[in-house]
C-alpha positions, 0 to 999 in steps of 0.5 A: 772645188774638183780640181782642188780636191783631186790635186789633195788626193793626188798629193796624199798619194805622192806623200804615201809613195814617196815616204813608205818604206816598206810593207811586211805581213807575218804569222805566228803563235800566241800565249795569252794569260788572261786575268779574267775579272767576271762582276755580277750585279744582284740588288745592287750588291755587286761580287767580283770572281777572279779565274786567271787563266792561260791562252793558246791561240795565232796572230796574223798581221800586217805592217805598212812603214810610212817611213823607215822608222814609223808604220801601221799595223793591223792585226787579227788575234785568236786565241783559246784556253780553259777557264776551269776544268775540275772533275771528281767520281761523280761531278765535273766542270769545264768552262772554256773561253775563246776571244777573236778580234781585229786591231791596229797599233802604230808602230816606231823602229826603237833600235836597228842593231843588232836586232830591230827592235819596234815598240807598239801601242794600239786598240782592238774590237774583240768577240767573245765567247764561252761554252762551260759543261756540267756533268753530275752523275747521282743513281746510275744516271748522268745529266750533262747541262751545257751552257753558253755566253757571248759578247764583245767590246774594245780594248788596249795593246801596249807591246815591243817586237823583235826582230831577227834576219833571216835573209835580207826579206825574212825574219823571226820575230818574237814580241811582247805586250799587255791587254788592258781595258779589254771589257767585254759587254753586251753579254748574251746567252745561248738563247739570245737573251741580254745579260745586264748583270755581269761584266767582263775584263779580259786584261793581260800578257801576250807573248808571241813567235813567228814569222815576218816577210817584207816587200 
């Protein structure tokens, strides 16, 4: 059972080494555009508010190519943005929103000439976080309350990437994709308590610019 376990193991890493083509690593800049669906539950009764909104964030990534044409690549995303911000003479509100999280897609080289072209699809655990503040200034007197949210949950990345040679090793890359079924749950406060009657969907557009090196 030894000697046949150690000849498959042996096998698997020929096969890596005899059909990888590559690696790659990269960097960039990300625009995501949140739909952000927040669902509160109260007596059964359940009310939907709907804040779309805009992200900035970065993405580090990194691709193994099984073959010239199919490879895995793994991903960590940030990004950050405001969900509302109004403020008048005597009350202001701003919420903002960050989502963190590692995901991996498999991608297939689509197209060589004249630019290479992949297409991706994928799934990621994502954390979030929300802090929103509430000034109120009536008398004189100014309170400012602050409160803070956080949860996590899976989500879904369909995309395409192109990509532009700089030398024969570095190229730009530019690429698109939608978050879907990206539902956070198990929501907590800043005390740490659970919060059972709200749910949120943090579906999608993401753009993204940077860089690529392959060795």
């Amino acid at each position: 059972m030894k000697k046949a376990i150690s000849i498959m193991v042996v096998m698997f890493l020929l096969t890596f080494t005899v059909f990888a083509a590559y690696y790659d690593v990269g960097a960039g800049l990300t625009y995501d555009s949140f739909s952000f669906v927040e669902k509160v539950t109260v007596e059964g009764e359940t009310t939907e508010t709907k804040m779309p909104h805009d992200a900035l964030g970065v993405n580090i990534a990194g691709t193994y190519w099984f073959t010239d044409t199919l490879g895995v690549e793994a991903n960590l995303d940030f990004a950050k943005g405001d969900v509302i911000n109004m403020s008048s003479e005597d009350f202001s509100i701003k919420a903002s929103s960050q989502l963190i999280g590692p995901s991996v897609a498999v991608k297939y080289l689509v197209l060589k000439s004249p630019v290479f072209v992949n297409v991706k699809a994928g799934a990621g655990y994502y954390f979030y976080n929300s802090t929103t503040k509430v000034t109120n200034t009536s008398g004189g007197t100014t309170v400012e309350t602050t409160s803070k949210m956080k949860g996590n949950g899976f989500g879904m990345l369909v995309g395409a990437e192109m990509l532009h040679p700089v030398t024969t090793s570095l190229a730009i890359k530019a690429n698109a994709g939608y978050k879907l079924f990206t539902n956070i749950k198990n929501l907590k406060d800043q005390d740490g308590n659970e919060i059972t009657d709200a749910a949120i969907s943090m579906n999608g557009l993401k753009l993204g610019f940077g860089v690529i090196y392959s060795f």
